[in-house]
VOMI-220009 format. One record per residue: residue in one letter; x, y, z of N, C-alpha, C, O in turn. Coordinates in pm, whole numbers, padded with zeros to 5 digits, always signed. Layout:
N
AXYZXYZXYZXYZ ...
! end
This chain:
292
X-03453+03345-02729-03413+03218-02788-03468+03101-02706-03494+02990-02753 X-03483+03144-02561-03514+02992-02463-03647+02992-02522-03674+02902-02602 X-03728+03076-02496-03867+03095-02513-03920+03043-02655-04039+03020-02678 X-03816+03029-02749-03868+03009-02909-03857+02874-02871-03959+02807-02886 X-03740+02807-02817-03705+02655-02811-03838+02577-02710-03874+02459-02711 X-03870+02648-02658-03944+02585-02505-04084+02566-02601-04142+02458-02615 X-04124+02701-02666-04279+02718-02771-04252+02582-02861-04343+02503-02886 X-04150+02568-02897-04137+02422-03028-04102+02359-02949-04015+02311-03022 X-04079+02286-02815-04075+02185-02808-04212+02151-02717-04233+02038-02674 X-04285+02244-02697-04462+02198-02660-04526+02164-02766-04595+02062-02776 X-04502+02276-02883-04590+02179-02995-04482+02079-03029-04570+02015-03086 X-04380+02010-03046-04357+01913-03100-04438+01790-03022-04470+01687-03081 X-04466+01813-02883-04497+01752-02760-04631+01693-02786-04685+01594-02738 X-04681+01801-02895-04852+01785-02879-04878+01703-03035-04971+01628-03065 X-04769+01743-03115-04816+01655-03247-04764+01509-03209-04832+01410-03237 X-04628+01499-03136-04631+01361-03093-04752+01287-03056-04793+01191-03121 X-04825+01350-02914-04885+01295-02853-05040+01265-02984-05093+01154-02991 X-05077+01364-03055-05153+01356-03144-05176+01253-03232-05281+01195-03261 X-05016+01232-03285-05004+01144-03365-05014+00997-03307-05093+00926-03370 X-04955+00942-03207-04991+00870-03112-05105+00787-03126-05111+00669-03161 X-05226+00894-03081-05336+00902-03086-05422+00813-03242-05487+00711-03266 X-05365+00944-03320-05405+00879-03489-05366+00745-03528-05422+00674-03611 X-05235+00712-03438-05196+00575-03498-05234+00446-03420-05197+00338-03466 X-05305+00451-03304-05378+00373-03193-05499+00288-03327-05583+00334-03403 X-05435+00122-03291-05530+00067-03427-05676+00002-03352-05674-00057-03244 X-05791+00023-03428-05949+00031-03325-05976-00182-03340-05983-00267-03429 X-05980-00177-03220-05986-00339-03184-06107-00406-03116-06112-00374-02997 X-06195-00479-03149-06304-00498-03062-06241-00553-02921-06138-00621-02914 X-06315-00515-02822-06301-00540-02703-06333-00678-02643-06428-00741-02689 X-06248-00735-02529-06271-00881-02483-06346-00885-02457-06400-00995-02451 X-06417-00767-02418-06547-00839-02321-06642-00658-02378-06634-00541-02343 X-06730-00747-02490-06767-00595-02539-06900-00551-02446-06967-00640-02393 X-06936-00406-02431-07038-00318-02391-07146-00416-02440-07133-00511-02517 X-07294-00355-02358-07368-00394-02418-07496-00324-02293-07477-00267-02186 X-07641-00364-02372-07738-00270-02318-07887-00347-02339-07905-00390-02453 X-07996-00368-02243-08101-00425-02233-08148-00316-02181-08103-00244-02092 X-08256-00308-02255-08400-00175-02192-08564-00266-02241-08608-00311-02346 X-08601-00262-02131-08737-00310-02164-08826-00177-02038-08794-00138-01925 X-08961-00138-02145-09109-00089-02018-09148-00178-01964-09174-00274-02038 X-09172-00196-01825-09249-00285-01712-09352-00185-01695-09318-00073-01660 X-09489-00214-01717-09592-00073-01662-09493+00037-01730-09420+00037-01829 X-09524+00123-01638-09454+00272-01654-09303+00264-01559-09246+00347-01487 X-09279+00157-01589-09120+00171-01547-08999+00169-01665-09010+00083-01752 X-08912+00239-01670-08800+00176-01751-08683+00076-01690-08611+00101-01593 X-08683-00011-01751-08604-00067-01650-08475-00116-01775-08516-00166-01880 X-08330-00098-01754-08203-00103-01803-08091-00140-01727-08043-00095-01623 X-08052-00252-01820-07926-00289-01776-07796-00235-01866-07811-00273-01982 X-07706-00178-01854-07548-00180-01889-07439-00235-01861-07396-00187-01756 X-07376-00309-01902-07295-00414-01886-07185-00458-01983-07207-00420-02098 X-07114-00501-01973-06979-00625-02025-06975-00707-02066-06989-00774-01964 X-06963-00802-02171-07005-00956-02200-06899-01064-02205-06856-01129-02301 X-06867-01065-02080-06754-01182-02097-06759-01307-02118-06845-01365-02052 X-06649-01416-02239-06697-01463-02271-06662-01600-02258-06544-01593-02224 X-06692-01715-02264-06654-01866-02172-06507-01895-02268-06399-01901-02208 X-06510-01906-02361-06347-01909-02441-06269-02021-02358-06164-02017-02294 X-06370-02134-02387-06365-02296-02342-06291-02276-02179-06199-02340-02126 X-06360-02180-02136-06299-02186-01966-06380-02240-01863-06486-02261-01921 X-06390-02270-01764-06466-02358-01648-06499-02257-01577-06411-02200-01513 X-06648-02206-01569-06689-02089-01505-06745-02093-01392-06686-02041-01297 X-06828-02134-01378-06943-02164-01220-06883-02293-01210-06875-02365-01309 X-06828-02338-01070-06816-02424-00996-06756-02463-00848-06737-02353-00796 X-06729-02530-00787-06642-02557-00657-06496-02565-00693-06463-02632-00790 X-06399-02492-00614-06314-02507-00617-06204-02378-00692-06266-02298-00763 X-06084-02360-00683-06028-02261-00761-05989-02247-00938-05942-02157-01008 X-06039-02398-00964-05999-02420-01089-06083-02354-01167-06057-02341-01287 X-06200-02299-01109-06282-02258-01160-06294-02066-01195-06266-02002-01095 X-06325-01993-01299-06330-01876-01295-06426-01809-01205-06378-01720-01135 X-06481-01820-01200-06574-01812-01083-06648-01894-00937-06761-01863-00900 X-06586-01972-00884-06568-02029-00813-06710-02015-00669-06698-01912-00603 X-06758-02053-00653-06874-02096-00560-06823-02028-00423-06708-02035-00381 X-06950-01948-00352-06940-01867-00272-06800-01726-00258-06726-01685-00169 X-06822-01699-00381-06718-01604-00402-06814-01480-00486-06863-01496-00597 X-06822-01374-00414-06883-01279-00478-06805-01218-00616-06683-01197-00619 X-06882-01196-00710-06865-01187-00864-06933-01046-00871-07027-01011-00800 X-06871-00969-00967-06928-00828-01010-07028-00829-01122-07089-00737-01177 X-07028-00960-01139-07186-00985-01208-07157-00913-01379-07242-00838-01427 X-07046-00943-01447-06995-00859-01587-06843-00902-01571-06790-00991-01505 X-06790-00792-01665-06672-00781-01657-06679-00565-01688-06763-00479-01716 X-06540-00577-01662-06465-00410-01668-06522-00373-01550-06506-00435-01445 X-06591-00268-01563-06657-00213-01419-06801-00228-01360-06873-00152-01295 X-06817-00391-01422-06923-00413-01376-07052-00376-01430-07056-00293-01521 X-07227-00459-01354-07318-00391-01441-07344-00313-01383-07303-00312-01267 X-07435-00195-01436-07565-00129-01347-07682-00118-01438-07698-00089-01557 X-07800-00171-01281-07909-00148-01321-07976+00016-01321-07947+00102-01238 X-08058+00031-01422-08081+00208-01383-08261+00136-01348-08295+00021-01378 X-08330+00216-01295-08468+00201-01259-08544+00362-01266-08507+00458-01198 X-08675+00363-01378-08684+00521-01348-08816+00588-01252-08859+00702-01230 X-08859+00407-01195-08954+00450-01041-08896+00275-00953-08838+00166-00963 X-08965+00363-00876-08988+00211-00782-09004+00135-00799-09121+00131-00836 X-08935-00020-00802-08983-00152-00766-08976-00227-00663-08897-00200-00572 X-09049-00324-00659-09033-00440-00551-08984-00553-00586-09049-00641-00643 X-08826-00563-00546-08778-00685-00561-08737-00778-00456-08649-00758-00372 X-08823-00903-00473-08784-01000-00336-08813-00946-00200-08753-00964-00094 X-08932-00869-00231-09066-00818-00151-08988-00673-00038-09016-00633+00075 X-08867-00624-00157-08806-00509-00089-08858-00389-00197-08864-00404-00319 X-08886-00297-00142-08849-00167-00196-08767-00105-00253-08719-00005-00200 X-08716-00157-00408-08585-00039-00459-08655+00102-00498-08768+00108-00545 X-08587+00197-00477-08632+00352-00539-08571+00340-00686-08516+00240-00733 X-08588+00436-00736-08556+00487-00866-08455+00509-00862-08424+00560-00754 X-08333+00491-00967-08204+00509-00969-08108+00402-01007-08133+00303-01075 X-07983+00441-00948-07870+00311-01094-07810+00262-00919-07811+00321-00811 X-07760+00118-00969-07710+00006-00894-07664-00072-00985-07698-00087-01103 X-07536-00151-00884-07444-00215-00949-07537-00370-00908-07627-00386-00825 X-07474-00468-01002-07554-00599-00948-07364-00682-00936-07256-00677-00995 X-07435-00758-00804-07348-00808-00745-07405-00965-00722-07513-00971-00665 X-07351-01076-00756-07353-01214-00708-07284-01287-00616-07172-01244-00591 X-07314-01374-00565-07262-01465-00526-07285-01612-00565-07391-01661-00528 X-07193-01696-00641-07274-01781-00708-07258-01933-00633-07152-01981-00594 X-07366-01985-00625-07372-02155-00539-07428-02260-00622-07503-02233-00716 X-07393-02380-00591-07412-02467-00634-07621-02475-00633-07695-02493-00730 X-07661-02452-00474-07808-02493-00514-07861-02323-00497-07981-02321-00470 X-07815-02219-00503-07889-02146-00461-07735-01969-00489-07621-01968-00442 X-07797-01861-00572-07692-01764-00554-07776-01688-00457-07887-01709-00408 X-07685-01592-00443-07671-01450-00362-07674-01329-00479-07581-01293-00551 X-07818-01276-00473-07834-01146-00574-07813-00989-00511-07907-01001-00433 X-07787-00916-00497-07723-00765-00449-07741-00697-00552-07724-00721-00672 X-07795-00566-00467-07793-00438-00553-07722-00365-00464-07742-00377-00343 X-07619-00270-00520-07566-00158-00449-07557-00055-00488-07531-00030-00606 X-07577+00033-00398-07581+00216-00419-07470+00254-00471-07477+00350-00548 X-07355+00203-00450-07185+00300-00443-07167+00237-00580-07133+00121-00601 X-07201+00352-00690-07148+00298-00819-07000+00310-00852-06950+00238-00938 X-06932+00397-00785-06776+00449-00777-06683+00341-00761-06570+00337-00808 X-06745+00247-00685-06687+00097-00673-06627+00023-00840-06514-00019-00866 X-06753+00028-00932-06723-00062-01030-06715-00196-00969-06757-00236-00860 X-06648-00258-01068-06632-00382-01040-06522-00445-00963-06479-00560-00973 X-06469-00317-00857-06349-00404-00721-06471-00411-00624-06548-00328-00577 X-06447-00609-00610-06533-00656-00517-06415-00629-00379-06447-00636-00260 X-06318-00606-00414-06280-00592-00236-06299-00496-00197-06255-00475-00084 X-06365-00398-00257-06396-00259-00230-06554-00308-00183-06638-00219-00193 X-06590-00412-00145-06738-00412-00164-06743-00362-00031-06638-00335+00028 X-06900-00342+00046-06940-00254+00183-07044-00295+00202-07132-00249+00128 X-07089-00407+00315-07248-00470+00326-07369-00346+00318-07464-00345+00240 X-07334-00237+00425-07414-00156+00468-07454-00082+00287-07550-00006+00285 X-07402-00100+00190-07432-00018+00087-07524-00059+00009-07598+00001-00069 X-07505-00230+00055-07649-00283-00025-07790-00210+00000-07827-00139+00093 X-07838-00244-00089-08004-00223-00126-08082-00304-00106-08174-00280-00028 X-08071-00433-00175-08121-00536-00161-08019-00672-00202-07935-00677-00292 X-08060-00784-00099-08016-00875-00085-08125-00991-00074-08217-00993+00007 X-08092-01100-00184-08172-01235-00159-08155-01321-00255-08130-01287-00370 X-08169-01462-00209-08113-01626-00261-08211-01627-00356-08323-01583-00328 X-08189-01663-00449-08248-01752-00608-08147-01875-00644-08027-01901-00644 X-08283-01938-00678-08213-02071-00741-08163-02058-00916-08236-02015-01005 X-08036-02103-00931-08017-02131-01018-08090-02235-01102-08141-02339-01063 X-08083-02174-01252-08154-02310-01372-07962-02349-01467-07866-02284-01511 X-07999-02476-01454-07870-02528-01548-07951-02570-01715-08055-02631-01743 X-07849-02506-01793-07884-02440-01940-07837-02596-02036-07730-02656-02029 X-07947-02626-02116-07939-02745-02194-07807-02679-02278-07704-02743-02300 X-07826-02570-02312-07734-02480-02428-07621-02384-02340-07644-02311-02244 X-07515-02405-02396-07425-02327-02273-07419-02133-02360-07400-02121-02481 X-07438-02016-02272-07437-01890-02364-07285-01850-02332-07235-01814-02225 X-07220-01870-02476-07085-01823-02476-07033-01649-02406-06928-01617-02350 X-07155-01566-02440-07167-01427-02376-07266-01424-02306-07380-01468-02315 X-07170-01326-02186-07320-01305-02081-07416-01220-02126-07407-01118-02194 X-07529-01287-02068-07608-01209-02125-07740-01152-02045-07812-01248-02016 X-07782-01055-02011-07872-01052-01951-08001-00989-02011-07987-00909-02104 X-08131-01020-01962-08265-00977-02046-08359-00947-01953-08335-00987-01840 X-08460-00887-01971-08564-00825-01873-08672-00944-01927-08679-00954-02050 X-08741-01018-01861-08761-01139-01917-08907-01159-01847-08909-01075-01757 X-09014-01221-01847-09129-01285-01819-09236-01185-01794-09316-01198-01702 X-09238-01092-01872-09318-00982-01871-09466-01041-01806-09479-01159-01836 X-09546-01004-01749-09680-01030-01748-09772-00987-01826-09745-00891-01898 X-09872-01033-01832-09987-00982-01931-10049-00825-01895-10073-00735-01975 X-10062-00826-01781-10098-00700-01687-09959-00596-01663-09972-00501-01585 X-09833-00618-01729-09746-00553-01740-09717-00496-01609-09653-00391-01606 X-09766-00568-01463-09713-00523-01323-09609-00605-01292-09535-00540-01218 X-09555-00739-01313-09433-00838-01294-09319-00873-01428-09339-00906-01545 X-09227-00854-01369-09111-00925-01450-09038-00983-01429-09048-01032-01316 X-08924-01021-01499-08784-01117-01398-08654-01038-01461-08620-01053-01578 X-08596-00963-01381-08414-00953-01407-08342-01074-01501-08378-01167-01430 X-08297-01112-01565-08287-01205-01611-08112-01256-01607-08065-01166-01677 X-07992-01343-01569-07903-01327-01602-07804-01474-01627-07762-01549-01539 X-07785-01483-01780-07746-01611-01833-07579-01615-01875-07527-01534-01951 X-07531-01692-01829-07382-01749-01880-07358-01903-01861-07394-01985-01776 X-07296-01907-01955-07196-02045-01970-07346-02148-01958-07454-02149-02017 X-07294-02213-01868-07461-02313-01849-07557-02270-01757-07666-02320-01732 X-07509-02183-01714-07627-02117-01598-07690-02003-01636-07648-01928-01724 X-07835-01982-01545-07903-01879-01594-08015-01866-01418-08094-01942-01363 X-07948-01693-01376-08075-01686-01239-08173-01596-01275-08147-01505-01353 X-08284-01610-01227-08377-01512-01241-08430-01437-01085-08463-01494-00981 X-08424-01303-01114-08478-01222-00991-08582-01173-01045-08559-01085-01128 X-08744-01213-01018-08880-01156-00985-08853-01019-00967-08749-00973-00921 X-08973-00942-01013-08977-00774-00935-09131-00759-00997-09181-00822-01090 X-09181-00668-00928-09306-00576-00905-09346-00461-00971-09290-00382-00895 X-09393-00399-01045-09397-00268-01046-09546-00230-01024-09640-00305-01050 X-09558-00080-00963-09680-00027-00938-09707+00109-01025-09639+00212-01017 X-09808+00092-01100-09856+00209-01169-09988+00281-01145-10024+00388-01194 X-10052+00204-01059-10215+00271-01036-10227+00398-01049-10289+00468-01128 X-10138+00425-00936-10130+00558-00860-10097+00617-00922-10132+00719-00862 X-10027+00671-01053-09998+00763-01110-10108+00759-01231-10176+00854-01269 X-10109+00608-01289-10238+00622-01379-10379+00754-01348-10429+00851-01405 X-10398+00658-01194-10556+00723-01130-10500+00872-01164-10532+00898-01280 X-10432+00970-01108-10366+01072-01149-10362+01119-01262-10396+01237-01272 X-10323+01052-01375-10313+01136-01476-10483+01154-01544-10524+01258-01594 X-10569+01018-01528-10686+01039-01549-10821+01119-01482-10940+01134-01508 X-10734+01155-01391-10810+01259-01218-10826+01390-01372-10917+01459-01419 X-10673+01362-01406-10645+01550-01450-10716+01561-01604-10773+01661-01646 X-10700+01457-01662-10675+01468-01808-10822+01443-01849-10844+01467-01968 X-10941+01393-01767-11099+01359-01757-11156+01540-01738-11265+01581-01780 X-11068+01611-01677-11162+01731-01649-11242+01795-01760-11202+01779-01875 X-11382+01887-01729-11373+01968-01842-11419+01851-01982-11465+01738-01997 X-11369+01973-02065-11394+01900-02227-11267+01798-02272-11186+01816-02363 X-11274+01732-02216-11154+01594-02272-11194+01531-02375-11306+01509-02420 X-11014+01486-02435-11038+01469-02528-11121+01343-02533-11117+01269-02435 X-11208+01308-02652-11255+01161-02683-11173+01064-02708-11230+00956-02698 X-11052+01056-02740-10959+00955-02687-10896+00878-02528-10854+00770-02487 X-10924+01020-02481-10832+01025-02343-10999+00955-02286-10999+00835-02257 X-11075+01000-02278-11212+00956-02187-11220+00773-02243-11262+00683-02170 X-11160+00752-02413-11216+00602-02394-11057+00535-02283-11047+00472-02178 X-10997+00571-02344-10880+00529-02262-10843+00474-02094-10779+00388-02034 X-10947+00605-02068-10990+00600-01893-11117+00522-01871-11135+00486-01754 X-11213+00487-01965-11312+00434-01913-11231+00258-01934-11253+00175-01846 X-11163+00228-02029-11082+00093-02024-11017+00105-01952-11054+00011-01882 X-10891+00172-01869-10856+00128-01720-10938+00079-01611-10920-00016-01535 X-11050+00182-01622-11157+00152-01531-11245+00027-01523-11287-00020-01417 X-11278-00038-01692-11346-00140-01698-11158-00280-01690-11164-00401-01713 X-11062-00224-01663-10947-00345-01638-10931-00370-01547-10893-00484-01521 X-10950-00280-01455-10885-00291-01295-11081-00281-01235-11106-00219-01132 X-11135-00313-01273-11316-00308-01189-11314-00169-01113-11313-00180-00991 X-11312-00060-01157-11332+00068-01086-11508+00037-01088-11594-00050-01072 X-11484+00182-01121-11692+00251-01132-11701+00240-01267-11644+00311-01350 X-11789+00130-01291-11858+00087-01437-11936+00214-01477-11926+00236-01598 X-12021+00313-01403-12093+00336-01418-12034+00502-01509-12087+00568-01598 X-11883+00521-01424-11813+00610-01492-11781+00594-01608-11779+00660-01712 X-11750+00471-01567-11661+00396-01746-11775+00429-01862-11741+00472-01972 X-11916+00402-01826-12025+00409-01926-12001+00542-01962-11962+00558-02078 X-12015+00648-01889-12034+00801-01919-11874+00795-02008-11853+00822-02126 X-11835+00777-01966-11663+00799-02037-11683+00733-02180-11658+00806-02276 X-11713+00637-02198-11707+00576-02357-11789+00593-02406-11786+00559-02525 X-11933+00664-02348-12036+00733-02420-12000+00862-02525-12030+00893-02640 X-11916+00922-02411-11880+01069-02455-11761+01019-02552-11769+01067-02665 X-11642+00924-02530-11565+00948-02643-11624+00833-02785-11561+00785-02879 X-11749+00822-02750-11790+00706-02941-11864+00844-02985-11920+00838-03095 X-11871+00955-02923-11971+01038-03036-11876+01134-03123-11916+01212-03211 X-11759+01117-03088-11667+01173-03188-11640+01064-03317-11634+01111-03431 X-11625+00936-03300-11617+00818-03339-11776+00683-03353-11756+00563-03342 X-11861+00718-03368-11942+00645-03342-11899+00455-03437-11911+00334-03415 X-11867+00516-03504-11857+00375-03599-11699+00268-03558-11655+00181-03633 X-11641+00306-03426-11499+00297-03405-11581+00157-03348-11658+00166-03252 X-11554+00013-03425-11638-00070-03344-11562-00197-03220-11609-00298-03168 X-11440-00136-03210-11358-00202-03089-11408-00136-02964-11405-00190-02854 X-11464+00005-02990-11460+00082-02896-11601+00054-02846-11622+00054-02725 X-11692+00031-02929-11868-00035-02900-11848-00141-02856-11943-00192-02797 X-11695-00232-02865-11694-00381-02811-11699-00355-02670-11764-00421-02589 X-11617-00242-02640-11587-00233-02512-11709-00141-02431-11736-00138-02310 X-11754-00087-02516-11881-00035-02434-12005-00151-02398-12093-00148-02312 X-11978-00235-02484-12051-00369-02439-12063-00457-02340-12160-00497-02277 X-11877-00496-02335-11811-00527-02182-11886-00477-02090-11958-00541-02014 X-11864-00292-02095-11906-00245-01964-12027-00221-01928-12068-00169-01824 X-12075-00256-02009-12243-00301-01969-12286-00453-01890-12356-00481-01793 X-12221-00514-01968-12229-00648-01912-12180-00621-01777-12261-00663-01694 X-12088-00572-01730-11985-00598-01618-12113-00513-01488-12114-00550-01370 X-12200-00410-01537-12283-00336-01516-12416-00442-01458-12489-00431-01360 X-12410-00528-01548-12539-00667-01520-12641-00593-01582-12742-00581-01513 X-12643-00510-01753-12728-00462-01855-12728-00561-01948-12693-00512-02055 X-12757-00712-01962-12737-00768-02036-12805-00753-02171-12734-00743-02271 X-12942-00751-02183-12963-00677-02284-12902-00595-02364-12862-00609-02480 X-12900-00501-02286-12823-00364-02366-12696-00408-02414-12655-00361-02520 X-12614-00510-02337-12476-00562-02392-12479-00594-02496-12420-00549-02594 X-12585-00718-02481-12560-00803-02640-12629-00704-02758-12625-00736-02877 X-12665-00632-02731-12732-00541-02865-12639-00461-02889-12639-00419-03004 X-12526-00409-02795-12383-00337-02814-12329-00366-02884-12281-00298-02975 X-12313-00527-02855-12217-00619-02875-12298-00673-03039-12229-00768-03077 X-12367-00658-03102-12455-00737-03204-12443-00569-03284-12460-00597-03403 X-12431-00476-03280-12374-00341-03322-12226-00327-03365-12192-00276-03471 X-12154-00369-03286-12001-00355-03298-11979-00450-03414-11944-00399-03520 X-11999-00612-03407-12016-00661-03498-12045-00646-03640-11974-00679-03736 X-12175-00583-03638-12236-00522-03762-12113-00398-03853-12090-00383-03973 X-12053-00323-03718-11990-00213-03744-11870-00300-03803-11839-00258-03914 X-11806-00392-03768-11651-00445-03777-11709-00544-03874-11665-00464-03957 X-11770-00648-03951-11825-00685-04074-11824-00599-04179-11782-00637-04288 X-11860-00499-04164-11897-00403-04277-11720-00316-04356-11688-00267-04464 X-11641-00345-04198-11553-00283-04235-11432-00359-04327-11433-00480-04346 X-11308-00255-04390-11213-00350-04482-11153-00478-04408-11127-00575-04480 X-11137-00483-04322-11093-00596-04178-11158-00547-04060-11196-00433-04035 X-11166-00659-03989-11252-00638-03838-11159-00710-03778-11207-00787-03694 X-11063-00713-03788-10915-00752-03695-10956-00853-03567-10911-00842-03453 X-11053-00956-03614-11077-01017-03509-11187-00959-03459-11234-01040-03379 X-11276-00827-03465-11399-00824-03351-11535-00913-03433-11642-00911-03372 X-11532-00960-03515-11655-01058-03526-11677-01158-03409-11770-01161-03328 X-11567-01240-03420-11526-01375-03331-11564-01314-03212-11656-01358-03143 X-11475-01176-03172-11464-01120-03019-11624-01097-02982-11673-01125-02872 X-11682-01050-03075-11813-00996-03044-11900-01139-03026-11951-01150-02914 X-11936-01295-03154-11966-01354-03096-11941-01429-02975-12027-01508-02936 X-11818-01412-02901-11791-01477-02768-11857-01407-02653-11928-01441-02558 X-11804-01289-02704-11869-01173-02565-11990-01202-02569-12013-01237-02453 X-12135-01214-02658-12275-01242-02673-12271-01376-02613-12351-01397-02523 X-12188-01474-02650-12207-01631-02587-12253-01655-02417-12348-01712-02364 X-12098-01560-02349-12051-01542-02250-12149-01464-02171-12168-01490-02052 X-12212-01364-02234-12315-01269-02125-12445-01365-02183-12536-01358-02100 X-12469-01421-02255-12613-01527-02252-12615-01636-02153-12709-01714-02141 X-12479-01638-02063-12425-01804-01982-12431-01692-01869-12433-01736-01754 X-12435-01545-01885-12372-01513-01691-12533-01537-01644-12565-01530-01526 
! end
């Protein structure tokens, strides 16, 4: 009899708690999730974070009236804070981060914050739990004050470069907005994958591919030639790809041979349903190697 009473009153225990559960009503959150991923080079670089939101409150300033109050380290979000994930190396503020997740930590000033990365993600967002020695990196950026105030924080991977080696961390609230610079390096794995992927019978994609790194970064022109030789005879009529075999002639000091490349590609990209721009490209490139 104990044993029948004890069995029904665990399941009564569990449909309670169940029901509980079922009747919990779904509410957006004060300060909702949120997620930035941008490629730098061959980096991924991601933020996860909290968006808390100004809800006519006094955020960055001197004094206690303020939610965030000047020289007072901030967990940079709300709930448990952000983290950055990184899936190689960068250089930020001419430090070395490795690959991996960090919390971002501020300190915010009137002419100048305090940016932090830290290892101990277990922390979250208790700054009295914070630990100097855990930082990663540490360094001052100037704040920009925002014509437009952003009701949610918000952060963005921001000022990409053309050469896709620089970016900026990006991080905006209320009227303020800091930016942290960073680095990324890809050579070295590039040179690598084209060491391996050039051997042998490669493909005619992969060889034009490698002879344009080579003619971007000024390697051996002379490789680059053999490389986009071998991948236009799968493609001969591909006439972006004759643009660029043109380049690397020129870059070679074959001027001749350029502009007759280059007066080919043309011909090839005229003829075609669109030439997406290589007419123009081709008469500049001919202009440009008639002036070197």
């Amino acid at each position: 009899m104990k044993k029948t009473l004890l069995i029904n009153a665990i399941a009564l225990s569990f449909l309670l708690a169940f029901g509980s559960l079922q009747a919990q009503i779904q509410m957006p959150q004060a300060s909702s999730p949120a997620s930035v991923t941008s490629m730098v080079g061959l980096t991924e670089v991601k933020v996860d974070y909290f968006r808390p939101k100004v809800k006519d409150r006094k955020i960055f300033g001197e004094g206690s009236s303020y939610l965030q109050p000047y020289g007072q380290i901030w967990r940079s979000g709300a709930n448990s804070g952000s983290v950055l994930s990184l899936s190689t190396e960068i250089t930020m503020a001419g430090t070395k981060v490795p690959a991996g997740e960090y919390l971002i930590f501020t300190v915010p000033g009137k002419k100048t914050w305090d940016f932090m990365l830290y290892s101990d993600l277990s922390i979250g967002g208790n700054v009295a739990g914070y630990d100097k020695s855990k930082e990663v990196l540490r360094t001052s950026v100037e704040p920009t004050k925002l014509s437009q105030n952003v009701e949610a924080l918000t952060y963005n991977i921001s000022d990409i470069s053309e050469d896709n080696k620089s970016a900026a961390l990006e991080l905006s609230w209320a009227d303020m907005s800091v930016k942290v610079p960073f680095t990324v390096d890809f050579d070295e794995i590039v040179m690598a994958d084209i060491a391996e992927k050039t051997k042998g019978e490669a493909d005619p994609n992969t060889l034009i591919q490698a002879a344009n790194y080579y003619y971007a970064t000024d390697r051996d022109m002379a490789q680059a030639l053999e490389w986009i030789n071998k991948g236009l005879e799968a493609n001969p009529s591909a006439f972006w790809n004759v643009h660029l075999k043109a380049k690397i002639l020129a870059k070679l000091g074959r001027k001749d041979e350029a502009i007759a490349t280059a007066e080919e590609s043309k011909r090839i990209a005229s003829e075609a349903d669109s030439d997406f721009g290589y007419v123009k490209l081709n008469d500049d490139l001919i202009a440009e190697i008639r002036n070197m």
